[in-house]
N, CA and C of each residue as an Amber inpcrd file, in Angstrom:
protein
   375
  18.5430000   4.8190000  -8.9110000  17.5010000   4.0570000  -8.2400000
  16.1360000   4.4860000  -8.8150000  15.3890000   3.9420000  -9.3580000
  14.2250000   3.7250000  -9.6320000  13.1570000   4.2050000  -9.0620000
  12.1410000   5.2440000  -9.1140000  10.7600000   5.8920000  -8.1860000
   9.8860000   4.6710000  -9.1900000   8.6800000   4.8260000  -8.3260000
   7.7910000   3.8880000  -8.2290000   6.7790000   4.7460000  -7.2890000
   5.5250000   4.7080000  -8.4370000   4.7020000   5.5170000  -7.3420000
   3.8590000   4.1770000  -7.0890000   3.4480000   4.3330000  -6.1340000
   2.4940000   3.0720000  -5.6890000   0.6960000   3.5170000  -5.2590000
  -0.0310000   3.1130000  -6.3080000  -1.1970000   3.7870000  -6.0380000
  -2.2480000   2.6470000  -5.7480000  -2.5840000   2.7390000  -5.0410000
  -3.5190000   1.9150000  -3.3500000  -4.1790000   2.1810000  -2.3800000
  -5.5360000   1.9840000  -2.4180000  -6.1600000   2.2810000  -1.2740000
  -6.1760000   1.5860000  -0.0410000  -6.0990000   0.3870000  -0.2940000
  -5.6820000  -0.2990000   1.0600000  -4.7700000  -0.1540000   1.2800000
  -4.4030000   0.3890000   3.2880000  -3.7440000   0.8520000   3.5710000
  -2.1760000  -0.4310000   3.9070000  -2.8550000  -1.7410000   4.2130000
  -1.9500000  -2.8780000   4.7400000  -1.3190000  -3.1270000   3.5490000
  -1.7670000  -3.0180000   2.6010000  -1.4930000  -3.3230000   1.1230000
  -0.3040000  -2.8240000   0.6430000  -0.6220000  -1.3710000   0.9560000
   0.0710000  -0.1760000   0.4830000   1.4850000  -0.4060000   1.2510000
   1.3370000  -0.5450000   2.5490000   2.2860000  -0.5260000   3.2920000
   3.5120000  -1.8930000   3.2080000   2.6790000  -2.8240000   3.1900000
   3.1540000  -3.9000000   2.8180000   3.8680000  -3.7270000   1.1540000
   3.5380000  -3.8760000   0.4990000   4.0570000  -3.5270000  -0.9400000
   5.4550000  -2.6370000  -0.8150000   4.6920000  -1.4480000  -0.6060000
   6.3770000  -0.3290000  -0.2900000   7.1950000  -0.9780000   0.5440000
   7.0280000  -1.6760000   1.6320000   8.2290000  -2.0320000   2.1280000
   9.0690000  -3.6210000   1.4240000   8.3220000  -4.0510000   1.0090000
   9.2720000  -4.7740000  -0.0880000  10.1100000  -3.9750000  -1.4590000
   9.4270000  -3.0420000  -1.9970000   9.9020000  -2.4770000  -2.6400000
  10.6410000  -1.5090000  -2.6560000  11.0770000  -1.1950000  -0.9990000
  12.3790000  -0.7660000  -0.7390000  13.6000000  -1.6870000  -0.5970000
  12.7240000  -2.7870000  -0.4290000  14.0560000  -3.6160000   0.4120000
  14.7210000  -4.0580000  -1.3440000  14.1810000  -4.0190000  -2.0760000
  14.7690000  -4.3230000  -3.6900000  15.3780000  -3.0580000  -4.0430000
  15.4050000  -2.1630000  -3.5020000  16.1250000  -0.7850000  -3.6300000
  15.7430000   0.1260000  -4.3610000  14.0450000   0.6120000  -4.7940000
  13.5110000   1.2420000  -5.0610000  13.0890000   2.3500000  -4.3770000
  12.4140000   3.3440000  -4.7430000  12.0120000   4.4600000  -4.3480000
  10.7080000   4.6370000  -4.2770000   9.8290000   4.4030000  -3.4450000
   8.4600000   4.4640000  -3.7670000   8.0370000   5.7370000  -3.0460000
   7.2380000   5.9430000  -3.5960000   6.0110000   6.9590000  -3.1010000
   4.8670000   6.4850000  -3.6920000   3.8740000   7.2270000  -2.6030000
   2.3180000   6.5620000  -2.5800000   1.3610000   7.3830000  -2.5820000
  -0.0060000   7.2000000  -3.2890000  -1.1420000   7.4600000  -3.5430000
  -2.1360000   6.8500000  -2.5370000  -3.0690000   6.9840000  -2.4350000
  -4.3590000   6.2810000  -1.5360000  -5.6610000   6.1790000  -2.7540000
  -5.3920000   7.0720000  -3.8020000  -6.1690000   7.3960000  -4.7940000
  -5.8140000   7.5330000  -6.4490000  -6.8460000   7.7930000  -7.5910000
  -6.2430000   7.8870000  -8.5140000  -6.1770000   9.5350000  -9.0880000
  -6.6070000  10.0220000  -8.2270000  -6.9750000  11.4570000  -8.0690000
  -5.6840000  11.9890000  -7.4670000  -4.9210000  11.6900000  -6.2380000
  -4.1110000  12.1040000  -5.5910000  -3.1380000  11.5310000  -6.4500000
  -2.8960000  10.1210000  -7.4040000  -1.3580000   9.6260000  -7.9820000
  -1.8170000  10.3980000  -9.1080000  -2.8770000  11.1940000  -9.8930000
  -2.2030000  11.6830000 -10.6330000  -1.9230000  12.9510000 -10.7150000
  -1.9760000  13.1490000  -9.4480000  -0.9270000  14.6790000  -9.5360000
  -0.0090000  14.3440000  -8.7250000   0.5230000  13.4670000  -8.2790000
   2.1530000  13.3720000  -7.7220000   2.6040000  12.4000000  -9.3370000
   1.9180000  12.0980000 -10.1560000   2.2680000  11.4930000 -11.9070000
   2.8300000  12.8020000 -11.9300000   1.9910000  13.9910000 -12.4960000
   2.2750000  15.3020000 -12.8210000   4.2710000  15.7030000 -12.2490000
   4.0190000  16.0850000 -10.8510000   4.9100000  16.3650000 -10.3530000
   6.1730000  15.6370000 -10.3510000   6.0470000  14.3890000 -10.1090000
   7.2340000  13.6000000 -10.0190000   7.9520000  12.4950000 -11.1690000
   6.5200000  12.4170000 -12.0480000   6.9370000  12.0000000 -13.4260000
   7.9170000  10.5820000 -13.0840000   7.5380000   9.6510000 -12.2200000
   8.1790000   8.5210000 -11.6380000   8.4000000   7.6080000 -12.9630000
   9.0950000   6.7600000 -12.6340000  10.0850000   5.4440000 -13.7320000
   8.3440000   4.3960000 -14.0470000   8.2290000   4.3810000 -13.1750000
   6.9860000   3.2430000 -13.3360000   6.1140000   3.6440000 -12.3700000
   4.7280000   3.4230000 -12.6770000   3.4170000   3.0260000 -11.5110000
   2.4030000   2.3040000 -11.4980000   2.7150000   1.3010000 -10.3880000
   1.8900000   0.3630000  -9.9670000   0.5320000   0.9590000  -9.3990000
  -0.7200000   0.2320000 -10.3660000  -2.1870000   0.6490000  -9.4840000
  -2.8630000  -0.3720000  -9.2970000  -3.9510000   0.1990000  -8.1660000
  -5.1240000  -0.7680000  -8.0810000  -5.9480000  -0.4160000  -9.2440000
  -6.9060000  -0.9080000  -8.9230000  -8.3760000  -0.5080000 -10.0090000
  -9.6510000   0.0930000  -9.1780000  -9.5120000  -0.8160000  -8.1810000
 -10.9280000  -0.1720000  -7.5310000 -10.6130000   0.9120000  -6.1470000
 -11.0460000   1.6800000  -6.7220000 -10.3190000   2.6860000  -5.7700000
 -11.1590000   4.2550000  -5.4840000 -11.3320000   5.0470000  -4.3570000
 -12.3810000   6.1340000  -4.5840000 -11.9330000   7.2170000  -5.5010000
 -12.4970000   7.9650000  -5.7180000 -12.4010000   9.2990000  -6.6900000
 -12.1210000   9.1530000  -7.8580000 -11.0610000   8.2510000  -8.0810000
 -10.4450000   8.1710000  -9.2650000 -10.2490000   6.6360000  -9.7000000
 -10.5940000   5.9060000 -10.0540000 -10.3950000   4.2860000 -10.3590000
  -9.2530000   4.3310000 -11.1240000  -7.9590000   3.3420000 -11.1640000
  -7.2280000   2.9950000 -12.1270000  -7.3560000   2.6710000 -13.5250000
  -8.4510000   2.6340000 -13.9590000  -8.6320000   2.7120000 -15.3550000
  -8.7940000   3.6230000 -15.8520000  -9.8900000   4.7200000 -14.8770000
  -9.7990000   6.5420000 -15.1680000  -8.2110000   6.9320000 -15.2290000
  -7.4380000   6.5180000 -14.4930000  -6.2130000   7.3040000 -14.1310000
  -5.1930000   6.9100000 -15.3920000  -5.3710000   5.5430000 -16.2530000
  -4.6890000   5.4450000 -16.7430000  -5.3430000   5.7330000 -18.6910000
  -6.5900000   6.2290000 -18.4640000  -7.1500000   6.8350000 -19.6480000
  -6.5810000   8.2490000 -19.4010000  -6.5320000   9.2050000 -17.9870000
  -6.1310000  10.2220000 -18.1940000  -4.8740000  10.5850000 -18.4050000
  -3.5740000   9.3720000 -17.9650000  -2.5520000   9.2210000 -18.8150000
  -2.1590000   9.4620000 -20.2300000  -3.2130000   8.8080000 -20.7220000
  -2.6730000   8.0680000 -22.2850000  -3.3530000   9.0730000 -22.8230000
  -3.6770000  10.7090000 -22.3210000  -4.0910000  11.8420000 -23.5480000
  -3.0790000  12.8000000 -22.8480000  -2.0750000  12.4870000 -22.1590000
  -1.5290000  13.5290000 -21.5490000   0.2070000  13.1840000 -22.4910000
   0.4870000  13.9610000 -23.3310000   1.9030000  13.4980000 -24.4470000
   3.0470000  13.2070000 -23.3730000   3.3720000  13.9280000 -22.1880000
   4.4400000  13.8310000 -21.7370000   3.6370000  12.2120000 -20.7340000
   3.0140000  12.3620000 -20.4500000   2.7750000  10.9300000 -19.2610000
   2.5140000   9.9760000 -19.6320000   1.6360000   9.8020000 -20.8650000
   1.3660000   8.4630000 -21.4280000   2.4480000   7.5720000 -21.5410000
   3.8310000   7.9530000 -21.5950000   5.2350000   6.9400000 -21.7520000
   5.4180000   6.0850000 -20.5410000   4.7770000   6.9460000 -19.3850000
   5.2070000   6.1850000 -18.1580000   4.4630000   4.6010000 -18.0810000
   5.0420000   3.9030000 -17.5740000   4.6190000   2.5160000 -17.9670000
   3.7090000   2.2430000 -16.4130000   2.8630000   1.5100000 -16.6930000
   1.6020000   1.0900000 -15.7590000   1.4510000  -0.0910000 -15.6170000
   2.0370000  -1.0800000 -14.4720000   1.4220000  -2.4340000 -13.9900000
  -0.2620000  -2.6190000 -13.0030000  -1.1500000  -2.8790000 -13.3340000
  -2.1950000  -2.7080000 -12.7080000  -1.8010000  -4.0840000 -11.4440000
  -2.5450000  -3.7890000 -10.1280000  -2.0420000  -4.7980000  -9.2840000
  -3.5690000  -4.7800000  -8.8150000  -4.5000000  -5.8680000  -8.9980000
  -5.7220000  -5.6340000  -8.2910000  -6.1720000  -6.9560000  -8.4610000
  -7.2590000  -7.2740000  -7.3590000  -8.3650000  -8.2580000  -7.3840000
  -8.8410000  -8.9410000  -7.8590000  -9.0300000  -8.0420000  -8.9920000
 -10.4470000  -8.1240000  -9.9030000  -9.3120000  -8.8480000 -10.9490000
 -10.1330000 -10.1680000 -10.9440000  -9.1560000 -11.1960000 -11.5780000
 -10.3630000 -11.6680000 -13.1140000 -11.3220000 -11.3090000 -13.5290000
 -11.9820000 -11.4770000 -14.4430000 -11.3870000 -11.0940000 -15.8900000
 -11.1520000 -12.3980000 -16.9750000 -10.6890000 -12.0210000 -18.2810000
 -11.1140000 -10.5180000 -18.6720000 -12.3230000 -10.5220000 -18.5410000
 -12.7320000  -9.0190000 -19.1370000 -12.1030000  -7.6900000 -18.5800000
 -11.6590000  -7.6840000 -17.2300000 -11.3230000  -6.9430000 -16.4980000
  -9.5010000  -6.6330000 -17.1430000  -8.8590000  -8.2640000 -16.8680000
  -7.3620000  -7.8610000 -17.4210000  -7.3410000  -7.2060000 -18.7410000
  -8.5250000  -7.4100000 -19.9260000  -8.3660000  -7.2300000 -20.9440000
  -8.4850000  -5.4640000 -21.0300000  -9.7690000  -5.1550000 -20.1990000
 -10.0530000  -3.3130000 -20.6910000  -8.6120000  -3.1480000 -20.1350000
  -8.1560000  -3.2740000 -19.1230000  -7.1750000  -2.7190000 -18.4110000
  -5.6150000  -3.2540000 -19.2750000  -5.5050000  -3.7160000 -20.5370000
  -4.8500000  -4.0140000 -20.9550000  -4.4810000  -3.2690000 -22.3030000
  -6.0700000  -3.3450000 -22.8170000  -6.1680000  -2.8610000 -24.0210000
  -5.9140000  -0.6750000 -23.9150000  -6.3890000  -0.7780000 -22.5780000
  -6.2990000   0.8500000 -22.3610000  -4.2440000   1.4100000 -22.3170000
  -3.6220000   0.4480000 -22.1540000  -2.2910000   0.7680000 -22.1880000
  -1.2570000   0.2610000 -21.3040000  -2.2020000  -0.5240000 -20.7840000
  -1.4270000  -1.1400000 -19.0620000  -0.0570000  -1.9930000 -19.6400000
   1.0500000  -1.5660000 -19.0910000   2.3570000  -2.7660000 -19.4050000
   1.6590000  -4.2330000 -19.0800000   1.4040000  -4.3360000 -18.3050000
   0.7800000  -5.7750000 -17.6380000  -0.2520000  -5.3980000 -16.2660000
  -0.6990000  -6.5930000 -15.7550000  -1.5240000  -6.3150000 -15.1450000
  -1.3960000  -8.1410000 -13.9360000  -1.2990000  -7.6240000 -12.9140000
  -1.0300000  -8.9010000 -11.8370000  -2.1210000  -9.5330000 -10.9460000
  -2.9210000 -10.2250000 -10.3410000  -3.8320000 -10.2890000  -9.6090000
  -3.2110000 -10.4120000  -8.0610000  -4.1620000  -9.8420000  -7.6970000
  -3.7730000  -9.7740000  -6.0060000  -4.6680000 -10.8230000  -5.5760000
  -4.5350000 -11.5170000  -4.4530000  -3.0550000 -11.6580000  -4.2330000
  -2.0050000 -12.8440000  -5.0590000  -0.9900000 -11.9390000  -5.0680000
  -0.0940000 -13.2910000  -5.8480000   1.1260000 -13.2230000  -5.4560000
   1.5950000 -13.5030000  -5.7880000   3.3490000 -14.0170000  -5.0380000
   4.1150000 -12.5670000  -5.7410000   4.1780000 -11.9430000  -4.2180000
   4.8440000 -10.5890000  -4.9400000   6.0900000 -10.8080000  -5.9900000
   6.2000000 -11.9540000  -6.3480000   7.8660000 -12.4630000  -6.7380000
   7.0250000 -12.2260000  -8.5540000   5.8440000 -12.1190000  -8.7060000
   5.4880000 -12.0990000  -9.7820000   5.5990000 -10.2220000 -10.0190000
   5.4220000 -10.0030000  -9.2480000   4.9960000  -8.2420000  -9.0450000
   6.6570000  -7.8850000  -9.2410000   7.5540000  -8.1280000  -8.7470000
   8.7800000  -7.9720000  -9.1660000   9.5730000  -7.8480000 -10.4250000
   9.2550000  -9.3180000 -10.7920000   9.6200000  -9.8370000 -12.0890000
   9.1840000  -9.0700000 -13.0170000   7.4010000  -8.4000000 -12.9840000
   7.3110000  -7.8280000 -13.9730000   7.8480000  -6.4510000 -13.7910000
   8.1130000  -5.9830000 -12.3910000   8.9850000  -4.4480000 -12.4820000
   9.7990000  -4.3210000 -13.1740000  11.2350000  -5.2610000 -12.9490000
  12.3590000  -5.8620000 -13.5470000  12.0430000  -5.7680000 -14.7030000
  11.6220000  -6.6290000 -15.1550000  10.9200000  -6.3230000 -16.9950000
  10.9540000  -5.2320000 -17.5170000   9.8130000  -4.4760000 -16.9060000
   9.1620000  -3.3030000 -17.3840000  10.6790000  -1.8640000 -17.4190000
  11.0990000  -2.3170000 -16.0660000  11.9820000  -0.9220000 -16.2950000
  13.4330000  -1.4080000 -17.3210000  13.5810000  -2.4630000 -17.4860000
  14.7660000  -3.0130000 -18.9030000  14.3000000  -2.9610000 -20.0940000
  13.0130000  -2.9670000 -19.8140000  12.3430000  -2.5510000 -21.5100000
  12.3520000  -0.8630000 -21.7870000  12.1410000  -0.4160000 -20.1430000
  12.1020000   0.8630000 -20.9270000  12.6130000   2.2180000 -21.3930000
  12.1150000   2.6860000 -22.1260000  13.9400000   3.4460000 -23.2600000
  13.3660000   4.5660000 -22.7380000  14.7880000   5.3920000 -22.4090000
  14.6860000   6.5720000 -21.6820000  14.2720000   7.6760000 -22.9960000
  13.9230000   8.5490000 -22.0490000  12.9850000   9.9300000 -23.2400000
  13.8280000  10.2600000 -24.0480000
């Protein structure tokens, strides 16, 4: 079964999200921050993680620049799930390493599909 850290500051969000993504038979654990997911990144070294972008302490674009210099974490694959629906926005957050990137809100059936994806694409260490 699959971990999935889920990093989100909104709390309805958060809550909402994980409980679909149990009911698909995943394993989630959660962040509120990008400060707090990346030291449960560190520790738990999860299959995939879903982030927001706008977020306190740590923004998802910080979190996923401090990924991509770290050799063992940069592999972990990153769907960004946020708001901020502006070309320019999907693009930094694309070009920085993101597997994909979804706008909220959207039909979690899209947020799925690209899990599904992401974890059949990806080749174990």
């Amino acid at each position: 079964m699959p971990t999935i850290l889920l990093v989100e500051d909104d709390k309805t969000i958060c809550e909402n999200t994980m409980e679909i993504l149990e009911m698909e038979g995943y394993t989630v654990v959660t962040a509120n921050n990008g400060k707090k997911g990346f030291q449960k990144i560190k520790h738990l070294r999860p299959d995939l993680i879903i982030c927001d972008i706008l977020m306190p302490e740590m923004c998802g674009l910080e979190l996923l620049a401090k990924l991509g210099s770290h050799p063992k974490l940069k592999t972990i694959p990153l769907i960004f799930y946020s708001a901020r629906s502006e070309k320019k926005d999907i693009k930094t957050g694309m070009d920085l390493g993101a597997y994909d990137y979804i706008v909220k809100p959207s039909d979690l059936k899209d947020l799925l599909a690209s899990i599904q994806k992401c974890l059949l694409e990806r080749k174990p260490y």
